[in-house]
N, C-alpha and C positions, 0 to 999 in steps of 0.2 A: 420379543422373540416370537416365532412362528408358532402354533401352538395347534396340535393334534386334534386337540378335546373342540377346538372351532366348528359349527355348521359351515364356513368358508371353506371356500380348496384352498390349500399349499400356495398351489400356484397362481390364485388370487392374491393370496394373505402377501406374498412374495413380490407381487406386481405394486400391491397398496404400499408395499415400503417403499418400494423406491420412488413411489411419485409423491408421495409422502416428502422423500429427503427432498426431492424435486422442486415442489413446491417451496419447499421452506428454503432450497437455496441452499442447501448443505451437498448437493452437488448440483454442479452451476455445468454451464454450458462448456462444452469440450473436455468432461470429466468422465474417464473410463471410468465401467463397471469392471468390478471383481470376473474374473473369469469361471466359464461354468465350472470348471472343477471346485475355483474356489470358494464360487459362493455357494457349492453344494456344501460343502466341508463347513463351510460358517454356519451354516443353518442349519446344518443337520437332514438335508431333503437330499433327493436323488438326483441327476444328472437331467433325466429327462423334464423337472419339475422346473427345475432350471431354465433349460429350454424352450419349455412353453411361455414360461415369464417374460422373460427375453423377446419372445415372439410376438407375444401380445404389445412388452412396450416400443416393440419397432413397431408394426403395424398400428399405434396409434400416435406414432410420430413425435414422441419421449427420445428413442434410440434410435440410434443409427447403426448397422452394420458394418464396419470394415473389413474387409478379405486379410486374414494372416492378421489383423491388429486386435478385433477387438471391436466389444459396444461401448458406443459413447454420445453422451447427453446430445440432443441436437440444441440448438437455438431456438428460442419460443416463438422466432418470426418464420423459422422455417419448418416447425409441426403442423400439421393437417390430418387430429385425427379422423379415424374412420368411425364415425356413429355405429354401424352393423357390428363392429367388434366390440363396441363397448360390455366393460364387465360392471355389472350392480354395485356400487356400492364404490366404487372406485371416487377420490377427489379429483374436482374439477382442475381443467389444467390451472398453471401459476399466471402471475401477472407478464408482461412484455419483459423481456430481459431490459435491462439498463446499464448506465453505464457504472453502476454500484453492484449487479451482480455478481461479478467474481469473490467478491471479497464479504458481501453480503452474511455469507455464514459465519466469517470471523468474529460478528457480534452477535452471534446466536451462541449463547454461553451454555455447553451438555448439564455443571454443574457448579458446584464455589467451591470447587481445586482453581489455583493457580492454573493460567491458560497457557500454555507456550507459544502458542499459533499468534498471540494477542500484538500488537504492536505499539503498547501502550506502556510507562510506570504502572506499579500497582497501586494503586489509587488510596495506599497508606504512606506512601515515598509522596506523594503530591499533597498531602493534607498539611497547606501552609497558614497560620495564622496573616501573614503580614497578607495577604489576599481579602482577608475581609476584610482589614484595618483601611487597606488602599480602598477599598470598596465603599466601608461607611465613611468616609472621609470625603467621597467625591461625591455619593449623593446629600451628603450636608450642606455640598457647597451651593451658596443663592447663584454662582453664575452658571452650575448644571441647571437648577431650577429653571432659568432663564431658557439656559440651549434649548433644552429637551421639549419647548413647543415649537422648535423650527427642528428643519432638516439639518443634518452633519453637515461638516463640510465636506465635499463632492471628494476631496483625495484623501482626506480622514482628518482627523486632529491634527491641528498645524504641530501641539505642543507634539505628541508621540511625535511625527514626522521628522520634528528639528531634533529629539532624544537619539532614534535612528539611527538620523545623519553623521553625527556625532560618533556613534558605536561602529558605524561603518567605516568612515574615519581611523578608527582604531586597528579596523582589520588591514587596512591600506587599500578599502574600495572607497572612493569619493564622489558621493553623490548629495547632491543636496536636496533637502524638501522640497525642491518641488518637482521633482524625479521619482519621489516614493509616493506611491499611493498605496493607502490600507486596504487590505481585503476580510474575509468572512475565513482567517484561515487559506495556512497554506494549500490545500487545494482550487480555492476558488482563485487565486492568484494564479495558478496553470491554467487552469480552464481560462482565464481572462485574455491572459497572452496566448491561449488555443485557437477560440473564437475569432478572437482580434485578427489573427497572422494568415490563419489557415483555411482552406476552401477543401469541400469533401472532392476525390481524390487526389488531394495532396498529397508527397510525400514527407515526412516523419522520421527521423533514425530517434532508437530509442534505447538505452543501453538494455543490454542481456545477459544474465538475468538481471531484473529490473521489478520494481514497483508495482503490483498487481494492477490498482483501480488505476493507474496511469496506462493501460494497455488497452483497459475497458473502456476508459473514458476517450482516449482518443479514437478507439474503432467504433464507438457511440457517435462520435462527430462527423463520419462515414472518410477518415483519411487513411491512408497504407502505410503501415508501420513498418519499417526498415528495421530489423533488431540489428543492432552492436554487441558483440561480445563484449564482456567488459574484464577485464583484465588488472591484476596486481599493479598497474601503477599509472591505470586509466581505460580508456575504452581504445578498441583496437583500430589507431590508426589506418592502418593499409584499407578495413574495410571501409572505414569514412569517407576514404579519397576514391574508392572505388563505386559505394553508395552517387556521391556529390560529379561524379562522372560521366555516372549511367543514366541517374533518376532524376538530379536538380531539388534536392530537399528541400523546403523551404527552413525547418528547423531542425537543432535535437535538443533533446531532454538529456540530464547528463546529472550528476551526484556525483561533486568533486571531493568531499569532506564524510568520512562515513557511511562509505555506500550500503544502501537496501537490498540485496540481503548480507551483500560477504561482507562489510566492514571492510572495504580497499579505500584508500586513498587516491591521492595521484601525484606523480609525480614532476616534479618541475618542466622538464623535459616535454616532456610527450603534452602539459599543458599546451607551451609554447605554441606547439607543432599543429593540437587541436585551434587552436587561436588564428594560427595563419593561415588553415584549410579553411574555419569561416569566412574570413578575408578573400579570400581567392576563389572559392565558390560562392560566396554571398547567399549564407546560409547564417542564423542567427542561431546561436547554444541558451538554451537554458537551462541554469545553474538552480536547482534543487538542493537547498541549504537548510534543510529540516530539522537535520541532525548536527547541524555544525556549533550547537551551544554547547555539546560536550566534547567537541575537539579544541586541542591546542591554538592558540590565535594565530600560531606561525603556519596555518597547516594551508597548503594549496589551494586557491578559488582562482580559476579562470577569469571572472570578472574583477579583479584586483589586477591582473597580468594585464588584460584589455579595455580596461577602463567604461565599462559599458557603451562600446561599439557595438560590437557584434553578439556582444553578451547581455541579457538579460537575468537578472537576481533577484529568486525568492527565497524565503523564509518565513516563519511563524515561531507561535510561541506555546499552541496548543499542546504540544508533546512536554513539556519541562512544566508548565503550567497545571492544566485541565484540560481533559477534551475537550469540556466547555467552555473554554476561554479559546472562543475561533476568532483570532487575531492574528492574522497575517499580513506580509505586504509583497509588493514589489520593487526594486530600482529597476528602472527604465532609460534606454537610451532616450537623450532630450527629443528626436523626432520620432519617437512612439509614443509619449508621454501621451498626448493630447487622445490618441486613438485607441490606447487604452483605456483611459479614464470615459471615453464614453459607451464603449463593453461592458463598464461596471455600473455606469450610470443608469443602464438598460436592462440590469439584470436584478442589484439590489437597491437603487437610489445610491445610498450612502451604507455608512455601516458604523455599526452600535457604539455611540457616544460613550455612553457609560462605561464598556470596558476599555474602549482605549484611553480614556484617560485618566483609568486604573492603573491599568499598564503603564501610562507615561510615569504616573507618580510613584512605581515599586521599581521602576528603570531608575529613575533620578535618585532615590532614597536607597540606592544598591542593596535593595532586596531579593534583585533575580539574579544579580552573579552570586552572594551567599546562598541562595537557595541552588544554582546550580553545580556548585563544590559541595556540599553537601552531597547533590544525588549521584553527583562524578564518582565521589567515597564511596557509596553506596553501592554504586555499580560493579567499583573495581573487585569489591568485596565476592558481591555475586557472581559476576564473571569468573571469579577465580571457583570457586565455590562448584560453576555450574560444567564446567569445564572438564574439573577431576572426576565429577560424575560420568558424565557423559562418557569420556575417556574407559574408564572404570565398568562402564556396561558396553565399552563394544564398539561407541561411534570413533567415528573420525571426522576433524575438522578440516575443510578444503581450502579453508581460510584462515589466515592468521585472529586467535579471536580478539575484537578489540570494537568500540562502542555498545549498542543494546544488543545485539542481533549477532547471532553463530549461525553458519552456512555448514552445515552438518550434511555427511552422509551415514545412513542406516542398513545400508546393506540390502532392502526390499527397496519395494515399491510405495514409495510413499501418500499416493492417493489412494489406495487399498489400506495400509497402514491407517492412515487418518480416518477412514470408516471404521474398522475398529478400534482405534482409541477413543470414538466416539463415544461409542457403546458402551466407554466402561467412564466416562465423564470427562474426560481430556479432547481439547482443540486443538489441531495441529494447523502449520502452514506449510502443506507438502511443498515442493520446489515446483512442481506444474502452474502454480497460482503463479510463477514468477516469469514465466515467460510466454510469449505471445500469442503460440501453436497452442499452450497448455500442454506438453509432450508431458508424457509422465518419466520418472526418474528414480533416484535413490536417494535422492538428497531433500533436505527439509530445513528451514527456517525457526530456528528454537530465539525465544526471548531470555538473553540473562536471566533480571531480574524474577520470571518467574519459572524459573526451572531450579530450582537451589534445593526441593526435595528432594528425596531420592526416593522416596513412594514412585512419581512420575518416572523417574528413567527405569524403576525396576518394572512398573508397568508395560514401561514402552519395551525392554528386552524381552517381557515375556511374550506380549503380542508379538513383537517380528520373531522370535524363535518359532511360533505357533505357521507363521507366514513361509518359513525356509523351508 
């Protein structure tokens, strides 16, 4: 808090916080400030005290002005402070933005409350015994001994690979090992097929709202993101064919099983329809299947409908797992195979022996489907749980609620909101992080699993009642 009794002005002490959150990334680039009324009212300072802070972080290229909207973070490649204005004591600016900024804050924990903002288990749902079993098991074995003074193999473990093929099989996509290549985690798997596909100003359609670091990382790669609405039974047609008309995309990213943030699905139909507009405009979809170990097997994938033609498929195991267990992979159409795997070749060699063939061995030994009934229980449990809460203090869901993640609206502004829920030890993921512009909104991104207090929602109603 600002504090009177300080040798500092107000409106120093005022400017030090915000570069303060700046730095640390707890407001990232294209995140509105609180408005001077309201950040007079939070702080307890005057109108004008406001305004000189403000004044001071435009002028040294923290803020930007907009006419009628509003101050908002600029980009750290496009500040140029002024030396002449500098105030004493003030921290030096942050590092280059990247394409991990946006989201950067969500691992800056205020305190050990349960996070909501998080998009993780809570790391007592994930504490599995058969994980170290498979673990000491495979470093006993003499033929890891042996591996582990040569390099992996370039597409990963044959064994996982052919485990995979197999499970994919099951979902009625067929691909065989030598199609799948492992990655470092499902992220590095997009980036693989980013790099591979895409040249800076490419275009990109990207659903919306969508994936935060997936928005970052491809405008890190310097390509033009086309957002998709994305809609209860898929992403909206008409725009696609209108996108693939105008621009010639060369990809989209797409979440057919669970989607990030609302929990949509898709439906058969409109898969089809997205399948034949790849086709026809000769644009390749990639299927982000992140979430798809706590959906039904029968539930819709684009790459099951098209056989990895125009469809590319990834997935990981990090989320059911650990976040430590960055084990992901890809299927690939047979003539990308080759030019992907040398993306990954160039990036990390190979990737870590030991856990994939951890993982092979908790696959075969069906310790990840028990372990993932188990956290499906677990969920539905919370889900229900976190729901009536919510419910109960005032939100409203815009989404049907259904995997980890409720698409909540609050009634405020939820990038103001999340700075004061800050303040009092809770992380939020307002709905701005979800989309391209950053627009800010009323809607937020809450976790099931860690929202099941009711400390937190009576928290959160008395901050936005404080906000009306």
């Amino acid at each position: 808090m600002l504090s009177r009794e300080s040798s500092q002005p107000l409106t120093e002490q005022l400017a030090q916080r915000f570069v303060t959150r700046m730095r640390d990334q707890l407001l990232v680039s294209g995140a509105r400030l609180p408005s001077v009324r309201q950040c007079a009212q939070m702080h307890g300072v005057s109108a004008s005290t406001v305004v000189a802070a403000y004044d001071w972080l435009v002028a040294q290229g923290w803020v930007e002005a907009r006419p009628n909207r509003g101050f908002f973070v600029r980009d750290r490649v496009q500040r140029t402070p002024s030396t002449s204005l500098a105030v004493e004591g003030l921290v030096p600016s942050p590092p280059p933005v990247n394409a991990a900024s946006l989201i950067r804050g969500m691992f800056h924990q205020p305190s050990a409350e349960p996070q909501p903002g998080m998009g993780v288990f809570p790391p007592d749902w994930l504490d599995a015994d058969f994980l170290s079993a498979a673990l000491r098991k495979v470093v006993a074995s003499p033929a890891l001994r042996e591996s582990s003074l040569r390099y992996g193999e370039p597409q990963g473990d044959s064994g996982l690979r052919e485990i995979l093929s197999a499970k994919l099989s099951s979902l009625g996509l067929h691909a065989t090992p030598g199609q799948l290549i492992t990655t470092v985690g499902a992220t590095h798997a997009l980036d693989i097929i980013s790099r591979t596909l895409l040249r800076p100003g490419d275009c990109v359609m990207v659903e919306e709202p969508g994936w935060a670091i997936e928005f970052a990382r491809l405008q890190n790669l310097g390509v033009r993101i086309l957002p998709v609405p994305r809609l209860e039974i898929g992403p909206d047609l008409d725009v696609v064919e209108r996108y693939a008309q105008l621009h010639a995309p060369k990809m989209m990213v797409s979440v057919s099983v669970l989607h990030n943030p609302t929990g949509y699905g898709l439906s058969l139909p409109c898969a089809h329809q997205l399948v034949n507009l790849a086709h026809r405009y000769n644009f390749h979809v990639v299927e982000d299947d992140t979430y798809g170990h706590m959906a039904p097997s029968h539930a819709v994938r684009l790459s099951v409908l098209d056989g990895l033609q125009k469809t590319i498929y990834v997935s990981g195991y990090a989320k059911i797992l650990a976040p430590s267990w960055r084990v992901g992979y890809l299927a690939a159409p047979a003539d990308l195979k080759d030019a992907f795997l040398d993306t990954k070749l160039l990036s990390t060699l190979t990737t870590p022996v030991l856990f994939e063939k951890a993982l092979a061995l908790c696959l075969e030994q069906g310790a990840i489907r028990r372990h993932t009934e188990r956290l499906s229980q677990l969920l539905d449990v919370a889900r229900s749980r976190s729901v009536k809460l919510a419910l109960a203090h005032g939100c409203q869901f815009v989404a049907a609620p259904q995997g980890l993640f409720g698409w909540v609206d609050v009634g405020v502004d939820t990038d103001l909101l999340a700075l004061r829920m800050h303040d009092v030890g809770y992380l939020l993921a307002p709905g701005s992080l979800f989309h391209a512009d950053r627009r800010p909104g009323s809607l937020m991104r809450v976790n099931f699993a860690s929202t099941q207090d009711d400390k937190f929602w009576r928290a959160l109603a008395k901050t936005r009642q404080a906000l009306l």
